[in-house]
C-alpha positions as a LaTeX table, in Angstrom:
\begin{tabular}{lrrr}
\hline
Residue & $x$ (\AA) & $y$ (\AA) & $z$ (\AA) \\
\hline
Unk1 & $-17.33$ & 156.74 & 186.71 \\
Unk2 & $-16.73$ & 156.27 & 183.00 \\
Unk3 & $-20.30$ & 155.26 & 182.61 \\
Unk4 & $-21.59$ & 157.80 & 184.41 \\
Unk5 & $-20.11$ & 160.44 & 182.47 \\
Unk6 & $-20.40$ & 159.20 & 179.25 \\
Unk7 & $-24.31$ & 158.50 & 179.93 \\
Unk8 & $-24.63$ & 162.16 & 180.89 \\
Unk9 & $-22.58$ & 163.29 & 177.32 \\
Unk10 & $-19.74$ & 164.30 & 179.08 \\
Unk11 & $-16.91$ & 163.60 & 176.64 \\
Unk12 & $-12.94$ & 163.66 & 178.82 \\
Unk13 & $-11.22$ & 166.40 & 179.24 \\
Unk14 & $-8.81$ & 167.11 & 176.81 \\
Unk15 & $-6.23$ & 168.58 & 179.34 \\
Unk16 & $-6.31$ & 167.09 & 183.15 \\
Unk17 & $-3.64$ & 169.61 & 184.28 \\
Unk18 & $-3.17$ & 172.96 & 184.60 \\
Unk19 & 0.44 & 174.67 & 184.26 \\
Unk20 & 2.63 & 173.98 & 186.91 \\
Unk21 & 3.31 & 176.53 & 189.74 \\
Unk22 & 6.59 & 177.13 & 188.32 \\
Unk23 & 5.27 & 178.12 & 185.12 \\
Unk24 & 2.35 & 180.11 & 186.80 \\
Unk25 & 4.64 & 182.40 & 188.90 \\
Unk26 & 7.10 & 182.88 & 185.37 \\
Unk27 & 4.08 & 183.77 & 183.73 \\
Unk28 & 2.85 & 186.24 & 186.29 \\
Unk29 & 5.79 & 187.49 & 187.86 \\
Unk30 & 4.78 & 190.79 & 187.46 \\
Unk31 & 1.83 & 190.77 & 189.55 \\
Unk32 & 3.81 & 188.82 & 192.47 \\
Unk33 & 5.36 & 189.52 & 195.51 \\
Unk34 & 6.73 & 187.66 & 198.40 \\
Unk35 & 7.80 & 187.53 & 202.39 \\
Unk36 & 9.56 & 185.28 & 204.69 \\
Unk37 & 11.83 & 185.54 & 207.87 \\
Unk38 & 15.69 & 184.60 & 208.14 \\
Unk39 & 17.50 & 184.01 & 211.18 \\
Unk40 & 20.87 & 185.55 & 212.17 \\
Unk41 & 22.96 & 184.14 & 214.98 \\
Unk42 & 25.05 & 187.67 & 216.45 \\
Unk43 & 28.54 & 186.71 & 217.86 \\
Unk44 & 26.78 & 186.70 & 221.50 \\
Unk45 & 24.66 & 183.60 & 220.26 \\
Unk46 & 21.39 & 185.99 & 220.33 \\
Unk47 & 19.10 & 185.38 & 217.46 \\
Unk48 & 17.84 & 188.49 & 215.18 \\
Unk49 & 14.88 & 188.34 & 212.91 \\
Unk50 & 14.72 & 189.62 & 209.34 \\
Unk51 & 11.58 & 190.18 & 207.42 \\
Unk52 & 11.95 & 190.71 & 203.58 \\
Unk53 & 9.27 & 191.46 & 200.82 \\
Unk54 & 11.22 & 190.80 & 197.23 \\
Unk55 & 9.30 & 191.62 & 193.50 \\
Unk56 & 9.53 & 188.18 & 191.82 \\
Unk57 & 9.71 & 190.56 & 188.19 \\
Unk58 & 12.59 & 192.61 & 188.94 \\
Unk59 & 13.70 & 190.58 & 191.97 \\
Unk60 & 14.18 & 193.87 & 193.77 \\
Unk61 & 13.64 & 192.92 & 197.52 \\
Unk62 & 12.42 & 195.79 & 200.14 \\
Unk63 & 13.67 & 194.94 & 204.17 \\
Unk64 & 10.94 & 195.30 & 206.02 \\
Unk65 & 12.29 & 194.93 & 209.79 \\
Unk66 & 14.86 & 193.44 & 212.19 \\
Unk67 & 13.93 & 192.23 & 215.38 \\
Unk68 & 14.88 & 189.75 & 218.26 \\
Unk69 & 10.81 & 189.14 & 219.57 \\
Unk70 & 8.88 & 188.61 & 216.09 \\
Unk71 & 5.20 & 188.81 & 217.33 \\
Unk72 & 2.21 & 188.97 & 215.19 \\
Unk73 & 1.66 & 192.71 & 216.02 \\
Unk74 & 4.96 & 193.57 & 214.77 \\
Unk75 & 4.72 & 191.60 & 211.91 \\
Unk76 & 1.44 & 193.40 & 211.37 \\
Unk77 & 2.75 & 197.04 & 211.76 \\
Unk78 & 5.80 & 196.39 & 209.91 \\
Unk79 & 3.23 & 195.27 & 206.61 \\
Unk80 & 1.22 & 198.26 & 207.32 \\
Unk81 & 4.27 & 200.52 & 207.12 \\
Unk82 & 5.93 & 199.30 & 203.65 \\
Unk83 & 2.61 & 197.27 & 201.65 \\
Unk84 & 2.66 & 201.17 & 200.06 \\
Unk85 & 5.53 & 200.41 & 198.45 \\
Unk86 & 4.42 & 197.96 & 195.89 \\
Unk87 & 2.26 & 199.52 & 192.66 \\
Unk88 & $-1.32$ & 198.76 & 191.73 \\
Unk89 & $-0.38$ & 195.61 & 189.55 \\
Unk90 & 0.42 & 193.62 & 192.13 \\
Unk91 & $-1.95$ & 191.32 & 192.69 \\
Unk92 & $-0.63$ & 188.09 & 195.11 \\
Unk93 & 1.25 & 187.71 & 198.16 \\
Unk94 & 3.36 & 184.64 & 198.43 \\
Unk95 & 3.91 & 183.50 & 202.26 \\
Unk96 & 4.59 & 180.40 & 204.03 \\
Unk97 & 2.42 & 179.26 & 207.57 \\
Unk98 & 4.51 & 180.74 & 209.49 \\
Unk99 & 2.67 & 181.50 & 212.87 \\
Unk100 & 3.75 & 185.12 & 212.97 \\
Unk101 & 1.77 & 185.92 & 210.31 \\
Unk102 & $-1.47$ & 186.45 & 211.62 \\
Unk103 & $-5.00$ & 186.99 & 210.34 \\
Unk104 & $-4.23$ & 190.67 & 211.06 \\
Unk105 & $-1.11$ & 190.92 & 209.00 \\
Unk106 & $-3.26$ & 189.08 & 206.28 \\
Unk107 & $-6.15$ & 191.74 & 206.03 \\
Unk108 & $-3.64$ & 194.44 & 205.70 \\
Unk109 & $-2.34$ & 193.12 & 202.33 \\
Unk110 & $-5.94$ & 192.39 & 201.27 \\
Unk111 & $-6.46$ & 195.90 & 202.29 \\
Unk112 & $-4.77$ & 196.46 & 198.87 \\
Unk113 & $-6.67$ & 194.22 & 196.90 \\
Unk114 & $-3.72$ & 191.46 & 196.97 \\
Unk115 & $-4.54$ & 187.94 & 196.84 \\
Unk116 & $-2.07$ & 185.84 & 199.55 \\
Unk117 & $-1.71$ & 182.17 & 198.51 \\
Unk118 & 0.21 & 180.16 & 201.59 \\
Unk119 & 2.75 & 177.57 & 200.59 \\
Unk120 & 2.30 & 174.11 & 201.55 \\
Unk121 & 3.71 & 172.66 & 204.95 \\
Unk122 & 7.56 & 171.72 & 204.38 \\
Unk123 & 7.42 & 172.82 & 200.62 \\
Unk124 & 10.29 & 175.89 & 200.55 \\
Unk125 & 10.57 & 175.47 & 197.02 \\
Unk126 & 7.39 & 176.69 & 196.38 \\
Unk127 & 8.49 & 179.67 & 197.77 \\
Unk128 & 11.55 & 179.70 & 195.89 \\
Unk129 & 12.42 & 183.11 & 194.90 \\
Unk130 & 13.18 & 184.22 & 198.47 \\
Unk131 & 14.69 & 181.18 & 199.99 \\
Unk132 & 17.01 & 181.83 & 196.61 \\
Unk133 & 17.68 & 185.65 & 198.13 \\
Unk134 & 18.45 & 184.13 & 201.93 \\
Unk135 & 21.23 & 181.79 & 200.23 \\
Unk136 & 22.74 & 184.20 & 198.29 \\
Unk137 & 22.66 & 186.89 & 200.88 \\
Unk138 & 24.49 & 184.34 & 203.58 \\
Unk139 & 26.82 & 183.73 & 201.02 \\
Unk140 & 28.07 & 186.77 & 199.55 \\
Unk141 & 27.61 & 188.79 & 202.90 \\
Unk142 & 26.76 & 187.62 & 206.26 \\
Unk143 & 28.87 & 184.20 & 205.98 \\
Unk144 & 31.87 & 186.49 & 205.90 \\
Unk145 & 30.94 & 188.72 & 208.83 \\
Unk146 & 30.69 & 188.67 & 212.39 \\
Unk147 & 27.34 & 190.48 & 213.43 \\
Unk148 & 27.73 & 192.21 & 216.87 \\
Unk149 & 23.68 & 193.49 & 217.38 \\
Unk150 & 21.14 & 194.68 & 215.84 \\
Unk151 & 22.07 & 197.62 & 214.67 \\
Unk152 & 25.41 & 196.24 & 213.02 \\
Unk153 & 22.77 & 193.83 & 211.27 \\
Unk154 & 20.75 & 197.09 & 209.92 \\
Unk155 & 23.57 & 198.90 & 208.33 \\
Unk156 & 24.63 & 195.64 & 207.20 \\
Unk157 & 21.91 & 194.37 & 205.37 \\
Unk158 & 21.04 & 197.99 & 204.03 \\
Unk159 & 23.93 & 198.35 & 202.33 \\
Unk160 & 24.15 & 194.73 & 200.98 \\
Unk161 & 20.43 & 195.93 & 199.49 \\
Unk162 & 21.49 & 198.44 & 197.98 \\
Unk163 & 24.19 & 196.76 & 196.10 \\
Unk164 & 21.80 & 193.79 & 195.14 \\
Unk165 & 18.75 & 196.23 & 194.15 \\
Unk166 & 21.41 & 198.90 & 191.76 \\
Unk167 & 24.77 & 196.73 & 191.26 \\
Unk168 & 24.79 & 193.17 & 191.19 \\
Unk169 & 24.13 & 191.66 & 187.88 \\
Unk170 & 21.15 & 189.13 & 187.49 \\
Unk171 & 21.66 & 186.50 & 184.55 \\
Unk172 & 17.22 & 186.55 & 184.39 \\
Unk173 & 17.84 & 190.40 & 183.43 \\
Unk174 & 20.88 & 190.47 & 181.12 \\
Unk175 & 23.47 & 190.73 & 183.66 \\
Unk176 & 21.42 & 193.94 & 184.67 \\
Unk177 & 20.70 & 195.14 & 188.07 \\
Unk178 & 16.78 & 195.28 & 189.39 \\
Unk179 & 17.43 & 199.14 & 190.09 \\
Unk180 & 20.66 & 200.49 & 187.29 \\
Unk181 & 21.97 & 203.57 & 188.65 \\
Unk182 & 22.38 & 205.93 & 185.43 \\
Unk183 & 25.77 & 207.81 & 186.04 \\
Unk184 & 26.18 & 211.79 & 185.95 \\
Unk185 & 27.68 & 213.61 & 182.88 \\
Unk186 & 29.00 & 216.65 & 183.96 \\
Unk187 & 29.60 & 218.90 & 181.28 \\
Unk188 & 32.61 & 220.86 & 181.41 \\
Unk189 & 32.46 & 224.97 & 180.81 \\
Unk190 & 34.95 & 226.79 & 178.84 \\
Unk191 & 36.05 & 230.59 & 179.83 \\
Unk192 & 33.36 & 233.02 & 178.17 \\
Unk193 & 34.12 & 231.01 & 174.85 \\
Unk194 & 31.55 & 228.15 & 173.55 \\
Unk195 & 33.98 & 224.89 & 173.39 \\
Unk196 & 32.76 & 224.02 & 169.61 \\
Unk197 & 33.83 & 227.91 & 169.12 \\
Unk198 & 37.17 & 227.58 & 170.91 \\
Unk199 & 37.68 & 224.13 & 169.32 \\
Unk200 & 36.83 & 225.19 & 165.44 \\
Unk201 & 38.75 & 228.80 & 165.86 \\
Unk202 & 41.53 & 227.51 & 167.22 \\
Unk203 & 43.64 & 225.99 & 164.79 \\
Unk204 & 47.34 & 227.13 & 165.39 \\
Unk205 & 49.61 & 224.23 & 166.28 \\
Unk206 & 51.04 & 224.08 & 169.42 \\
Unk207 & 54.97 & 225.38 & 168.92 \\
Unk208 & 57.58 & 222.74 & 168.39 \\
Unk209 & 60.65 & 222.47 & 170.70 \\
Unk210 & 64.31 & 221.53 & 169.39 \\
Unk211 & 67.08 & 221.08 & 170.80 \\
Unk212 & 70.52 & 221.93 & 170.19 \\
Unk213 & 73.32 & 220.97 & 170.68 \\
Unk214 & 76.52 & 223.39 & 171.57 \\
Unk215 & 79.93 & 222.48 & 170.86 \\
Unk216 & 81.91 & 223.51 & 174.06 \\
Unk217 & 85.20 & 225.49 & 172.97 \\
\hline
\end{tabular}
């Protein structure tokens, strides 16, 4: 082979490999989302399905669904109803082979001109960022709790979103949350007086109190 090239003028390469795919996805982490399923055992030993879609940027993760029959149509509908969520700049789809993920479910992301790159058979740390999220969410929340149905599950989850996506700190952003919440200042009113008015004309001191003592006689 070395003959061959070097008889054509082909001089070697001066790099063989590209950057890794952990490099690749810090790189372009803004243009990246992914999806997976978790399982959740309910205290009557019935299994629940939970679909996810997290931003690999922010990591701000979006549920998508929770259901005990996860067939390819649902799968489908439940892409169709929250792809709209993500902006224009997102550009790949991150997925394992999971069977429930049908060709169907797959032209409804490229409907949105997003690229989906499938993970390699028994490789979940190429998909990382969301088997990271499934850890950390059986962890913090669902270890601890005993899940009667599906509905206990949805309020659940939502609210364990909501603290991820606006309170829990993230050491990748600064001990930030992917979503702050900015709180209220509520200014407060003075009576028909402007308070720099009341404060600057105001400047008699309060009265002083003594006490005194009385002899009895």
């Amino acid at each position: 082979m070395w003959r061959i090239l070097r008889s054509a003028g082909i001089d070697p390469s001066p790099r063989r490999q590209g950057p890794s795919w952990a490099e690749f996805l810090r790189a372009q982490a803004k243009h990246v989302i992914a999806c997976d399923f978790f399982r959740v055992a309910t205290v009557g030993l019935r299994r629940l399905y939970v679909l996810f879609f997290i931003e690999l940027h922010t990591p701000r993760v979006h549920l998508a669904g929770i259901t005990a029959n996860p067939t390819g149509a649902w799968t489908t509908q439940q892409a169709r109803n929250h792809i709209e969520r993500f902006g224009p700049t997102t550009r790949l789809l991150i997925r394992d082979r999971d069977t429930k993920f049908t060709a169907a479910f797959d032209a409804v992301v490229a409907s949105r001109q997003i690229f989906i790159r499938k993970t390699p058979v028994r490789a979940p740390v190429a998909n990382a960022y969301v088997e990271r999220w499934i850890g950390t969410t059986r962890s913090e929340c669902l270890d601890r709790i005993l899940i009667l149905g599906r509905r206990h599950l949805e309020r659940v989850l939502d609210e364990y979103v909501e603290h991820y996506n606006t309170h829990r700190p993230h050491r990748a952003l600064g001990q930030r949350a992917p979503e702050p919440r900015v709180p209220i200042v509520r200014a407060t009113a003075c009576n028909d007086v402007p308070c720099s008015a009341a404060s600057s004309t105001n400047t008699t001191p309060p009265p002083k109190h003594t006490l005194q003592l009385v002899n009895p006689s």
